[in-house]
N, C-alpha and C positions, 0 to 999 in steps of 0.2 A: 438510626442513620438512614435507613429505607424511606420512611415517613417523610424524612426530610426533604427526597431526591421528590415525592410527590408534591409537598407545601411549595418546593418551588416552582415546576410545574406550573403550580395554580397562580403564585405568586404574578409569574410573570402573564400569564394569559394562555399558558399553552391548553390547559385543560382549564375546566372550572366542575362546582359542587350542583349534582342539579338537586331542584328543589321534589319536596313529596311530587309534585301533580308532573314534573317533568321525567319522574324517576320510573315512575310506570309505562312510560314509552309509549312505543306501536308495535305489538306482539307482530307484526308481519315483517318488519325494520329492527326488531332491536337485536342487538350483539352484543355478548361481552368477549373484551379483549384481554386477556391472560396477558400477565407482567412475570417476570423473575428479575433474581439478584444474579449480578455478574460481577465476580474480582478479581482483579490481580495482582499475582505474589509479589510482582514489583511494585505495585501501587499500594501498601500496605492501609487500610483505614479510608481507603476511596470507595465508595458505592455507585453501582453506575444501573437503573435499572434499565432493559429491554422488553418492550411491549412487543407479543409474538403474533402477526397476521397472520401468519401463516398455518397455527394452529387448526385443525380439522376439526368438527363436529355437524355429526350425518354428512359426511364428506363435504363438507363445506368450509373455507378458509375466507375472514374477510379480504383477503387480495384479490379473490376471486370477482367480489362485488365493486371495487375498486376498477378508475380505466386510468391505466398506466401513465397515459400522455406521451408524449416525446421525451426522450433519452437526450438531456442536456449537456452531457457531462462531456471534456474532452477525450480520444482516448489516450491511454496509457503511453505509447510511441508519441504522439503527438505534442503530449504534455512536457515529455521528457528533450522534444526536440527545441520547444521553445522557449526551457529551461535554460539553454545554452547557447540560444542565440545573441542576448546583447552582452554589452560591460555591466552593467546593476542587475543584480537578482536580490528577489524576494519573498519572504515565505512567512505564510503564520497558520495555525495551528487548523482553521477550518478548510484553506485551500490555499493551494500556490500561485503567487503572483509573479508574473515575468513582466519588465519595464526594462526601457531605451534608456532613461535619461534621467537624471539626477532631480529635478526638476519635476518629473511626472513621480518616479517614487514617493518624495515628500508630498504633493498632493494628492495623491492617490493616500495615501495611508489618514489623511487629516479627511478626505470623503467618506473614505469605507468603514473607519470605528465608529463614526455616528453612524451610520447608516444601518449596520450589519446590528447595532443595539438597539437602536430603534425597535429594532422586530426580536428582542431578547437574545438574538446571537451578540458573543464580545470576541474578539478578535483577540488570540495571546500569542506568546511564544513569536513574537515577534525578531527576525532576523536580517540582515543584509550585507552585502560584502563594502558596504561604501557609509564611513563613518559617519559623513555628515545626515544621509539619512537616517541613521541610528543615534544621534543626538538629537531629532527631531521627536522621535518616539519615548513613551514615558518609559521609567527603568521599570516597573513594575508588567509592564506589557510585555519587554522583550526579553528572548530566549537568556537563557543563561548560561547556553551549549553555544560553543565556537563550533561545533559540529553539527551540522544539521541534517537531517535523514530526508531523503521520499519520502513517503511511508505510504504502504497497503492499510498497514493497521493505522490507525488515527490516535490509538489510544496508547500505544507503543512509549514508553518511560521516555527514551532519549528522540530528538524531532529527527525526522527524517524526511525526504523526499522523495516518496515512490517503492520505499523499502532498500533505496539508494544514500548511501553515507555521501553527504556534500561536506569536504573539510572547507567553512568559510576564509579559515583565515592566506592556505594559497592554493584556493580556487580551484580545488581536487573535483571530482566525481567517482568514485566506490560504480565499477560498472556491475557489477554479479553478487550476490549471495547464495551463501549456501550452505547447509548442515553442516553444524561441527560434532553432532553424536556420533561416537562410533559406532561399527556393525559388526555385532560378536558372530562366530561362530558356532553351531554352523550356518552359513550364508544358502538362503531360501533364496526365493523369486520376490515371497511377501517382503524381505527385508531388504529388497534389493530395489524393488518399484518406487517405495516413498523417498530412498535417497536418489537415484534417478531423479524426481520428482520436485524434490527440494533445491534444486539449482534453480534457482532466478536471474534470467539472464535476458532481460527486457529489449535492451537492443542488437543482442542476438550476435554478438560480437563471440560469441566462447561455443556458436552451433557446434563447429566440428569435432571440436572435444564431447559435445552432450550428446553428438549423433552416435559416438563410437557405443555409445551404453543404451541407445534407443535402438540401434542394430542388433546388439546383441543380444537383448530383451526378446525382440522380434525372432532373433534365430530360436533362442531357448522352445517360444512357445511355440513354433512353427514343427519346432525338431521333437518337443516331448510334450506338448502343452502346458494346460495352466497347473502346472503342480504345487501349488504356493509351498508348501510347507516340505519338501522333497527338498535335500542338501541337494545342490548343483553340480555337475560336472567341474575337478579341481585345475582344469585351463581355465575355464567361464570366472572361476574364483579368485584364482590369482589376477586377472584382467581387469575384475571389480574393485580388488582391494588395492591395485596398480595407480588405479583411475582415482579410488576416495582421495590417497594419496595427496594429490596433485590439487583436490580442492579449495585446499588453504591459498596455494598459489591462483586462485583465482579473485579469492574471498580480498586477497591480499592487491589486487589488482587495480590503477587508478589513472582516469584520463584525463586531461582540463577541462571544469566544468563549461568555459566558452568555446565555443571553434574558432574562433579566430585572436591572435593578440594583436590584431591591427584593422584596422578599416578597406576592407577589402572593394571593387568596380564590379565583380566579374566573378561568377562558377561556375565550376564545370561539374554533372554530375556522370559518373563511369560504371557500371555497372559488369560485374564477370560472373558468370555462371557455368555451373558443369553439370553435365547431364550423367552423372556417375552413378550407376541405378541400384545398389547396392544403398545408396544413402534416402531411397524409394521407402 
């Protein structure tokens, strides 16, 4: 199955086989680029290989040799804002598309699968909240999830957007995730940091609940330092496990993926702040 993930590789153009006279290279230029196998438990029988730049030999890494270019991508707030600005949203598997108009959807999907193939990218997991665009799309293309995710991960089993649950069929957005392991006893700093840590809260709507545990992290190391592996003081404890508590109820937490259910002239943007330095 490895083998395979390389023949296609070749098949499509991404690499190819060099010949004797090309395989001896230029000893001042040549590299080799280190592969592994990568799987996962939800993806059972899928092979996915990753080529490591990064690797070091005599302190050198080919990223090093490499110039980065300009940083194309949108960011993450950004992404997520214009995910929710029209009536049609749209997503498929290599990036998210956000469209106005019934009309641009269907076109747009009928330019981008040749397109993105052309160059051996295939566009799947094709999804949208407006039927008629999704009669347009072949069944074999589109998602099979009414539920569609963010995603951070790409490779994530069920689709997502941004690592956010978009329920398509009424127009939910999933604003937070967060751990559902518990944290046994006794409760350190190390076991306290990664769940800290684990809350995903992109547009930042649930700060003052995550601040309560970024304070009190701050007090801990301020007052004893880093002790990782030192059971905590049982107020600090009871506070943590007060707070895990409560996580579900955020996990569980869903806004309309549009901002608006009408065609709006006119906004106003309001901003409040407080200078409470304690949250410093």
């Amino acid at each position: 199955m490895y083998q395979q993930t390389v023949d296609t590789d070749v098949e499509k153009g991404f690499v190819k086989i060099l010949k004797e006279l090309e395989a001896k290279g230029t000893p001042a230029k040549e590299w080799y680029l280190p592969h592994h196998l990568v799987l996962k438990p939800n993806k059972p029988g899928k092979v996915r290989r990753v080529c490591n730049a990064v690797l070091r030999y005599k302190d050198v890494c080919l990223n090093d040799k490499l110039l980065a270019g300009l940083d194309l991508l949108h960011g993450l707030l950004e992404t997520i804002f214009r995910f929710r600005e029209g009536p049609i949203a749209m997503t498929a598997d290599i990036e998210s598309i956000f469209l106005q108009t019934l009309e641009e959807g269907a076109q747009f999907f009928k330019e981008l699968q040749p397109l993105f193939a052309e160059h051996g990218f295939e566009l799947k997991k094709w999804v949208s909240n407006n039927a008629q665009i999704q009669n347009v799309i072949p069944d074999e293309l589109l998602s099979t999830s009414s539920i569609k995710k963010i995603e951070v991960d790409p490779t994530a089993e069920e689709p997502s957007v941004l690592d956010l649950q978009w329920t398509v069929t009424d127009g939910t957005l999933q604003v937070c995730r967060c751990t559902k392991k518990e944290v046994t006893k006794p409760i350190t700093q190390r076991k306290v940091l990664p769940l800290v840590s684990s809350v995903f809260d992109p547009l930042g709507l649930f700060a003052p609940f995550n601040d309560e545990m970024h304070r009190l992290l701050k007090n801990m190391w301020s007052k004893f330092g880093q002790r990782w592996d030192n059971q905590i003081e049982p107020e600090a404890e009871a506070r943590i496990l007060k707070w895990k508590e409560q996580l579900q109820i955020l996990s569980e937490t869903s806004i309309n993926r549009k901002y608006f259910s009408r065609i709006v002239s006119q906004i106003g943007l309001h901003v409040f702040a407080d200078a409470y330095f304690r949250s410093q």
